[in-house]
ZARO-909445 format. One record per residue: residue number from 1; x, y, z of N, C-alpha, C in turn. Coordinates in steps of 0.1 Angstrom, whole numbers. Atoms other than C-alpha are relative to their C-alpha. Layout:
N
  nr  n_xx  n_yy  n_zz ca_xx ca_yy ca_zz  c_xx  c_yy  c_zz
 NUM     X     Y     Z     X     Y     Z     X     Y     Z
...
This chain:
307
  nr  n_xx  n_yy  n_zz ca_xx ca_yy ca_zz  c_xx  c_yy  c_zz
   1     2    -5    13   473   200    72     7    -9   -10
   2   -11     6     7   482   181    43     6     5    -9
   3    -4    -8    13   508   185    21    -3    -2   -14
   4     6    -6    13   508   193   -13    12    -7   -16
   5   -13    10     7   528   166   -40    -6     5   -15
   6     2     6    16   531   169   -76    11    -9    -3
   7    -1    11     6   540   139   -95     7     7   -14
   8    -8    -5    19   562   153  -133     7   -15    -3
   9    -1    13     8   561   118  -151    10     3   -13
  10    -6     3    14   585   115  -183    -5   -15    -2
  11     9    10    11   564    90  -208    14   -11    -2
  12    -6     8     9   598    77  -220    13     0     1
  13   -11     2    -5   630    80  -199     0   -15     1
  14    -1    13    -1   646    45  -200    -9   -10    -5
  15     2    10     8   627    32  -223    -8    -9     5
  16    15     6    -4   597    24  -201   -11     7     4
  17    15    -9    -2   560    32  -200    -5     1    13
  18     1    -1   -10   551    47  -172   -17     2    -1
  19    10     0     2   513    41  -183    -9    -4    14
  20     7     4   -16   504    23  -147     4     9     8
  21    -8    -8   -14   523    50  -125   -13     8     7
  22     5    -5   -11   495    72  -118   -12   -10     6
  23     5     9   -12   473    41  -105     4    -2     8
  24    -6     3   -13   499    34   -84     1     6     8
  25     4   -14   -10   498    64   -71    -7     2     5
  26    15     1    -5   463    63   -63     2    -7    13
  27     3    10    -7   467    30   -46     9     3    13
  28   -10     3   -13   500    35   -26     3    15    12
  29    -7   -11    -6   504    68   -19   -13     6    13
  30     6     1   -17   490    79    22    -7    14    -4
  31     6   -10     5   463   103    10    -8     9    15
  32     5   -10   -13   458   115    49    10    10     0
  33    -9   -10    -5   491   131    45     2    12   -14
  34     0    -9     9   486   142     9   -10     5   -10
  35     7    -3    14   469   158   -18     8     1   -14
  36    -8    -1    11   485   153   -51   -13     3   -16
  37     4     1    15   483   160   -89    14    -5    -6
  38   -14     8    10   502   144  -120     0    15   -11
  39    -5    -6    18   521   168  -152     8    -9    -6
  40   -11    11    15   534   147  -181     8    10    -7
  41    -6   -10     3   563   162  -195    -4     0   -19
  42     6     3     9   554   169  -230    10     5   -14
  43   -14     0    12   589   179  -248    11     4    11
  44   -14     6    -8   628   181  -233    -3    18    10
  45     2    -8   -10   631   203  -204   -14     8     6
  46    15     0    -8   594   205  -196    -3     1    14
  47    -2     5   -16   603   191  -160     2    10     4
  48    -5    -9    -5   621   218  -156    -7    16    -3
  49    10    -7    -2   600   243  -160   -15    -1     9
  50     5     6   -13   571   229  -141     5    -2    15
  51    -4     0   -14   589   222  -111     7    16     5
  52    -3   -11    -6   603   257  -111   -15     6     3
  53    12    -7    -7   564   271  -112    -4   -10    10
  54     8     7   -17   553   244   -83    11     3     8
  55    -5    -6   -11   580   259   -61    -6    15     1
  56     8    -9     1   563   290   -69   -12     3     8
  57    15     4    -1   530   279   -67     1    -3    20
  58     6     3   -12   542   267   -29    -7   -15     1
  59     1    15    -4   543   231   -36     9    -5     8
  60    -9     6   -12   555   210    -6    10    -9    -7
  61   -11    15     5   570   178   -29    -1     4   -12
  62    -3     2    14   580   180   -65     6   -15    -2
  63    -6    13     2   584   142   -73     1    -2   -16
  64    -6     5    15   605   130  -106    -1   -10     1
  65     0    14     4   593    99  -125     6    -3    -9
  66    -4     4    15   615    91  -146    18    -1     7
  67   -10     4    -2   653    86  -153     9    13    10
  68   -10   -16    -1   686   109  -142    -2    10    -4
  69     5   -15     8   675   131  -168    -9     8     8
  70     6    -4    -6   645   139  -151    -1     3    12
  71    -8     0   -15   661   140  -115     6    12    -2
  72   -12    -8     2   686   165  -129    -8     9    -1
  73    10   -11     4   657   185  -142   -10     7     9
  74     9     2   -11   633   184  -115    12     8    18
  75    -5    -3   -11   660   189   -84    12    11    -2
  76    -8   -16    -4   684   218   -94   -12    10    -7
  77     9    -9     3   649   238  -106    -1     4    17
  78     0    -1   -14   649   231   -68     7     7    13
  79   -11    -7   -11   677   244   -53    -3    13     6
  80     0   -14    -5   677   270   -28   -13     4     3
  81    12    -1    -6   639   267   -20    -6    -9    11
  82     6     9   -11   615   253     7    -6   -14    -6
  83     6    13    11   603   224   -22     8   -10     4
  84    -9    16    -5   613   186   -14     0    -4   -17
  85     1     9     9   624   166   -42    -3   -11     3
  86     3    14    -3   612   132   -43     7    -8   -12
  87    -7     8     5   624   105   -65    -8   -11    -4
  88     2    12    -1   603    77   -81     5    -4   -11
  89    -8     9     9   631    58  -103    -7    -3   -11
  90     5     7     9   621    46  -137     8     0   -18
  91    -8     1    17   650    51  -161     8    -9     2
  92    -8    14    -2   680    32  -167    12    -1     9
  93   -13     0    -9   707    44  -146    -6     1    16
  94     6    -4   -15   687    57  -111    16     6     8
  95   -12    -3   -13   724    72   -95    -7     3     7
  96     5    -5   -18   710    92   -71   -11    -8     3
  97    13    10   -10   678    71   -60     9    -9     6
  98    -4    11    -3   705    44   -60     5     3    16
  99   -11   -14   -14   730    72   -35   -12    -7    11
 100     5    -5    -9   699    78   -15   -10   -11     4
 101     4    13    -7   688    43    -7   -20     2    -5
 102    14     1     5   653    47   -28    -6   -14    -6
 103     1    15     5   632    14   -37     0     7   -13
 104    -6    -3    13   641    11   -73   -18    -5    -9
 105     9     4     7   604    -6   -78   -12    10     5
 106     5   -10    -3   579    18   -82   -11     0    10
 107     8     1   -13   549     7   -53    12     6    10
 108    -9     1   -13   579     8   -29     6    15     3
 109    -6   -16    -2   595    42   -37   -13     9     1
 110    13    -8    -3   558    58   -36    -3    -4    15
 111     1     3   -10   554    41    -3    10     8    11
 112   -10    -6    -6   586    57     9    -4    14     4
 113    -1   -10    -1   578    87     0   -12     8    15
 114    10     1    -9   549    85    28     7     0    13
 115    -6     3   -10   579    80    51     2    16    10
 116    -3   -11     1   584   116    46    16     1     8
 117   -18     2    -7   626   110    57     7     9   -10
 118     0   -15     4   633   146    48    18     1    -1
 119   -13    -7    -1   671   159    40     5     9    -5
 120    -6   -12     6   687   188    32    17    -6    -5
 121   -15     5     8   718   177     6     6    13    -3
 122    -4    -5     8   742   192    -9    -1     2   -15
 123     2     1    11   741   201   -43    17     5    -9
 124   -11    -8     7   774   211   -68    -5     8   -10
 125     6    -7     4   776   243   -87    16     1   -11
 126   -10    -3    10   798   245  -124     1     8    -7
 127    -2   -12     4   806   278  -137   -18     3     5
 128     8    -1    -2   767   283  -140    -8   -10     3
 129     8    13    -1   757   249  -138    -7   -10    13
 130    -2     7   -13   741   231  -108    -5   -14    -3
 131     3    16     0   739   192  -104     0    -2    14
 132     2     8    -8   732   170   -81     5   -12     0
 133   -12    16    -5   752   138   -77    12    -2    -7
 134   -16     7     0   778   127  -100     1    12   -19
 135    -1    -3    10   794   148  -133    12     0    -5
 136   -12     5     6   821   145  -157     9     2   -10
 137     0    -9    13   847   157  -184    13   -10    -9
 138    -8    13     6   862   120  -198    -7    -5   -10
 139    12     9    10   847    92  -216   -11    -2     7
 140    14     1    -5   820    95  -191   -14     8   -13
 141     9   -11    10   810   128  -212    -3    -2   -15
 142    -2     6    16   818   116  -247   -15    -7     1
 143    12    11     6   790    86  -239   -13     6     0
 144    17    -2    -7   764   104  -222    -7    15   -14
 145     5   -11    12   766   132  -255    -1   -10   -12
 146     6    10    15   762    98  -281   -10    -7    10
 147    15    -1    -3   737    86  -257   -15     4    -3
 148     9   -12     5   716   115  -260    -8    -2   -15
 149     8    -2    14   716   110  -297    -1   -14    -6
 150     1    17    -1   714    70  -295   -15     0    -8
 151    19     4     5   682    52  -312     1   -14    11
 152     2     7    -8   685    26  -282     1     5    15
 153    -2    -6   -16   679    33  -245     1   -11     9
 154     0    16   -11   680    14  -216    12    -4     3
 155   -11    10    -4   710    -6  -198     9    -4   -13
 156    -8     9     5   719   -28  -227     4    12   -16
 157    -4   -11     9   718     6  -251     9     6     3
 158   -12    -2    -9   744    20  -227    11    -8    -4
 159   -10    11    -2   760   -12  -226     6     3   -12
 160    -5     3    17   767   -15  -267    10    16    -1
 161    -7   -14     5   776    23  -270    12    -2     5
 162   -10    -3    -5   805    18  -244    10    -6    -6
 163    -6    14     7   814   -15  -260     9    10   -18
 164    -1    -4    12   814     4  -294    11     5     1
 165    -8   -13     1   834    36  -286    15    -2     8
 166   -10     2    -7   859    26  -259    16    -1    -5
 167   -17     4     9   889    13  -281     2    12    -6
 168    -2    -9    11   888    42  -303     3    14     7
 169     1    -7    -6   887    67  -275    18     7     3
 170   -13    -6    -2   916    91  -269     0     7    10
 171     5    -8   -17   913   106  -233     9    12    -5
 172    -6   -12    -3   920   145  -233     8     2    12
 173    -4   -11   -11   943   166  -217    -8     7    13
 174    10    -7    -8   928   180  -183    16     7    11
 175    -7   -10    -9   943   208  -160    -6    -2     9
 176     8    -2   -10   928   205  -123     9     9    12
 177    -5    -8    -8   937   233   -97    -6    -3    11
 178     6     3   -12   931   225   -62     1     8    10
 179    -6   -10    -5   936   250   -36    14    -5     6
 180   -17     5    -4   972   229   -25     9    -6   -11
 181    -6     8     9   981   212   -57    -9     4   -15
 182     1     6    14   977   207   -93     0    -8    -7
 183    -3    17     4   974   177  -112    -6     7   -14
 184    -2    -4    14   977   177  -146     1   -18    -7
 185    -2    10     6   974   147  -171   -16    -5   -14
 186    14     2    13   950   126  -198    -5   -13    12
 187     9     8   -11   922   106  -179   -12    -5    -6
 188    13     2    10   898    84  -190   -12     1     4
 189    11    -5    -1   876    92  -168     6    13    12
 190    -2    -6   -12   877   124  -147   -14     7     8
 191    14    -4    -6   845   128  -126     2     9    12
 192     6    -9   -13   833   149   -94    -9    -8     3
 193     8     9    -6   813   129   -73    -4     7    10
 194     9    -7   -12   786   149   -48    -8   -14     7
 195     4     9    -5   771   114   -47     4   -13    -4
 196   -12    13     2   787    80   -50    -6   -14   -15
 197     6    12    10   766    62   -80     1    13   -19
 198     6    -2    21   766    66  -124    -9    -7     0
 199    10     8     6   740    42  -121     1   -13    -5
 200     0    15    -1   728     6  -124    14    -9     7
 201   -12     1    -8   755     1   -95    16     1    -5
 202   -14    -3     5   784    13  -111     6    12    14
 203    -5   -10    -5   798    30   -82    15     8    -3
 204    -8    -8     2   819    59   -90     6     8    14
 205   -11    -2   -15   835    69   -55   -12     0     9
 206     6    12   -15   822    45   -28    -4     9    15
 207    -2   -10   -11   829    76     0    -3    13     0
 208     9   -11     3   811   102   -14   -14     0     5
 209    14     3    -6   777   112     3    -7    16    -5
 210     8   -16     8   753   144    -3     3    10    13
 211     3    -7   -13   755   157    34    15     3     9
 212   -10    -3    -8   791   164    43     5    13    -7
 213    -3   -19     4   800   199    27    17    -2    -9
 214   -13     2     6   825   183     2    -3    -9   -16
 215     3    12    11   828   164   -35    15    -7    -1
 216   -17     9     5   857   139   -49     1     0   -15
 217     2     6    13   873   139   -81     8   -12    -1
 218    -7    11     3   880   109   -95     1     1   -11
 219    -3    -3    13   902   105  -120     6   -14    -1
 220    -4    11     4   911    70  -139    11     3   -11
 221   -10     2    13   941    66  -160    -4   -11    -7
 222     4    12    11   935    45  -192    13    -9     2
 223    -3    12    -2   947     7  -188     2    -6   -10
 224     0    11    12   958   -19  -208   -12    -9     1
 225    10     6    -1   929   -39  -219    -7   -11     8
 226     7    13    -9   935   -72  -200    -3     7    14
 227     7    -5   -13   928   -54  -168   -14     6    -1
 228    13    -6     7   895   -41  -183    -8    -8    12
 229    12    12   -10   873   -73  -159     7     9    16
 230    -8    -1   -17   897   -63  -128    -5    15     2
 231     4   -15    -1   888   -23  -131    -9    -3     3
 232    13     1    -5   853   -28  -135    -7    -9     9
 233     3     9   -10   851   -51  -110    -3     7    16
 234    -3   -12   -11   865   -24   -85    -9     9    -2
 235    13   -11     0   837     2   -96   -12    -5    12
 236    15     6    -2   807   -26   -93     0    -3    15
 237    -2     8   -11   824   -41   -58     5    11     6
 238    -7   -13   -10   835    -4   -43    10    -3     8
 239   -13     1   -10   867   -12   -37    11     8   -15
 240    -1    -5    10   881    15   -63    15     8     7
 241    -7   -10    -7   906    32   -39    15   -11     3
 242   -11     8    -4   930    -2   -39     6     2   -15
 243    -6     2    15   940     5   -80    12    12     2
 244   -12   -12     2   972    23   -89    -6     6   -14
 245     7    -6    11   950    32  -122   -10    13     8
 246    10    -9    -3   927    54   -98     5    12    11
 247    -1    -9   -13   933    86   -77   -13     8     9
 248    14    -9    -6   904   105   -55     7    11     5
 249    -1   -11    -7   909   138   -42   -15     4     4
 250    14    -9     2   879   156   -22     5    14     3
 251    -4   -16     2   877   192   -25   -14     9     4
 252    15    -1    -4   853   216   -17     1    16   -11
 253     2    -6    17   861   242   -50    14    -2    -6
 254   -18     7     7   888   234   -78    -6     9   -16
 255    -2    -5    18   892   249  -117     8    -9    -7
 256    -5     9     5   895   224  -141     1    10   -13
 257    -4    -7     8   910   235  -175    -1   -12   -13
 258     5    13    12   899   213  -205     2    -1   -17
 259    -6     2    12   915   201  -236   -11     1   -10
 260    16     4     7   875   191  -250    -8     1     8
 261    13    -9   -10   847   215  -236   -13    -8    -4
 262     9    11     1   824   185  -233    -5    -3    11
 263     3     5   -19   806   176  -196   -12    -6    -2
 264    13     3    -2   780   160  -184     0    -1    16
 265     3     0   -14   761   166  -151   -14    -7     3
 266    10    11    -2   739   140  -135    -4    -7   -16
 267     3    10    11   739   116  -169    -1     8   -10
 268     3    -7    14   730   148  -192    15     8    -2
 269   -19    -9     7   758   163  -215    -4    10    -6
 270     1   -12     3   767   197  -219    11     0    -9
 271   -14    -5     4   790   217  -244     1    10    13
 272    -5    -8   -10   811   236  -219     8     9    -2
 273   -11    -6     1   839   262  -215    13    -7     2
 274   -11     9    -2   875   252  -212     1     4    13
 275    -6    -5    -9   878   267  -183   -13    -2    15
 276     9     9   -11   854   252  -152     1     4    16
 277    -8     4   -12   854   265  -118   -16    -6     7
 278    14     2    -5   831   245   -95     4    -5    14
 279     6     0   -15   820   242   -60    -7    -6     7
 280    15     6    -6   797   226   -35    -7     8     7
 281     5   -11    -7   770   244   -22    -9    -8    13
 282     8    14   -16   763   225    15   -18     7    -2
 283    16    -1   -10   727   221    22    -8     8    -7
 284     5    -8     5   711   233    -4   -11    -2   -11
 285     8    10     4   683   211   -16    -5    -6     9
 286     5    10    -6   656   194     3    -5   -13    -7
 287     7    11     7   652   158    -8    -6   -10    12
 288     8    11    -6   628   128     3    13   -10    -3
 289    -4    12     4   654   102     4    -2   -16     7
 290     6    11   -11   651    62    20     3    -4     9
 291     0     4   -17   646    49    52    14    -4     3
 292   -17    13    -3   683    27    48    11    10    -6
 293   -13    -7     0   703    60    36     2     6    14
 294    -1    -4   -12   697    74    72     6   -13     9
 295    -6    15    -7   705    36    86    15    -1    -2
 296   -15     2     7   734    33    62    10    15     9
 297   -10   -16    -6   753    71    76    -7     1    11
 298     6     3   -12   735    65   109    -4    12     7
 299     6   -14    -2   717    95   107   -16     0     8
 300    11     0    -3   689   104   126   -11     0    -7
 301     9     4     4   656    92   114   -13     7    -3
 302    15   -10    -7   625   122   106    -8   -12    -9
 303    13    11     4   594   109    94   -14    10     2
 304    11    -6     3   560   121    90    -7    -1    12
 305     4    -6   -13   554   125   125     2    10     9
 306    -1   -13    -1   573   154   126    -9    11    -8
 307     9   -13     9   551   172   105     7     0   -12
């Protein structure tokens, strides 16, 4: 029997047209194993509505075309059901496709998706909020809330904002409770990592995965400038754990306490409470992820031969 895929395209994540996607669809995708339809999202959280009625509805795959935004949108509508997320990349950051070893070019990750290499992730859960890979309450969150209201998108729109804002930035106070400790201090970045990518390979903690029933926070103390090339060097080259600028803790729930009720989860920014408790919730999401994250964590291999 085959299954049953919808496709939820965003027109305009990342600042590319996704005008050929559903040809490619046509062309690539293994139509012995599926029957598909396409929804265009047609204003902000669209996705997310849609993919909660096709879990409804008793669709097998809900696949996101588009950036993190639409990943974030699409896969915690998901949580907690029999629905797969899929993944076909096309904004500007891709973290999780990146995490989950997805081709980043679109024939390839529709091809994958035929692999059908099934997983049950974890997902994290913040006061009410649930995400999926990586979120944050530093200068991560500051960018990702002038992002938002950016007139450039894309990589090098990223790029300029961070360029812009950085010097001028004053990292808050943060409170984190852990069940053994406490840590206390100003951080310029303090993230939670369920999955190890911010996107266009900036990795944000290298030893983070979706499948072990745990997240890391990382927290950066602000640097003097000439080390600026040497930090981000350690992000891009995941070797982030040799800096005295960086600490990791993983945890599996913590209460963070916040100077500036500001966050962002998977790339989108929230206003928040000062007061934060959050958690991971093992295994609680089915995604399609690629053939080389099960290689990479040397996981056993399903496929569309299991059914």
């Amino acid at each position: 029997m085959k299954k049953k895929i919808r496709f939820i395209i965003n027109p305009i994540s990342g600042g590319v047209k996704k005008a050929k996607v559903p040809q490619m669809i046509e062309e690539h995708l293994d139509h012995s194993l599926f029957e598909y339809d396409i929804a265009i999202t047609q204003y902000r959280k669209h996705a997310k509505s849609i993919a909660e009625e096709s879990a409804r509805e008793g669709i097998d795959i809900v696949c996101a075309v588009g950036g993190d935004g639409s990943v974030h949108e699409v896969g915690t509508s998901l949580v907690g059901t029999n629905c797969h997320l899929a993944i076909i990349p096309t904004g500007s950051g891709n973290g999780l496709a990146r995490h989950l070893k997805i081709p980043l070019k679109t024939p390839q990750a529709i091809q994958n998706i035929n692999g059908l290499y099934s997983l049950l992730m974890d997902t994290g859960l913040a006061n009410d909020k649930p995400f999926l890979g990586v979120g944050g309450y530093g200068f991560d969150a500051f960018i990702a809330k002038r992002f938002d209201e950016y007139h450039i998108r894309g990589f090098w729109g990223y790029a300029q904002l961070v360029y812009e804002e950085y010097f001028s930035y004053n990292p808050p106070k943060m409170k984190i409770q852990l069940e053994n400790e406490t840590i206390k201090g100003k951080y310029l970045l303090c993230s939670i990592a369920n999955s190890s990518e911010f996107g266009n390979g900036f990795c944000i903690s290298p030893k983070s995965n979706v499948h072990d029933g745990k997240m890391e926070f990382v927290m950066l103390s602000k640097f003097a400038f000439w080390k600026t090339l040497g930090i981000l060097s350690r992000f891009f080259f995941k070797r982030i754990e040799g800096s005295k600028h960086i600490r990791i803790v993983s945890f599996e729930k913590a209460r963070i306490f916040l100077e500036v009720p500001l966050a962002h989860y998977d790339g989108e920014p929230f206003d928040v409470r000062t007061e934060i408790n959050i958690q991971i919730i093992p295994q609680s999401l089915y995604v399609l992820a690629g053939k080389g994250y099960f290689q990479h964590h040397h996981l056993p291999l399903p496929g569309a031969t299991e059914g």
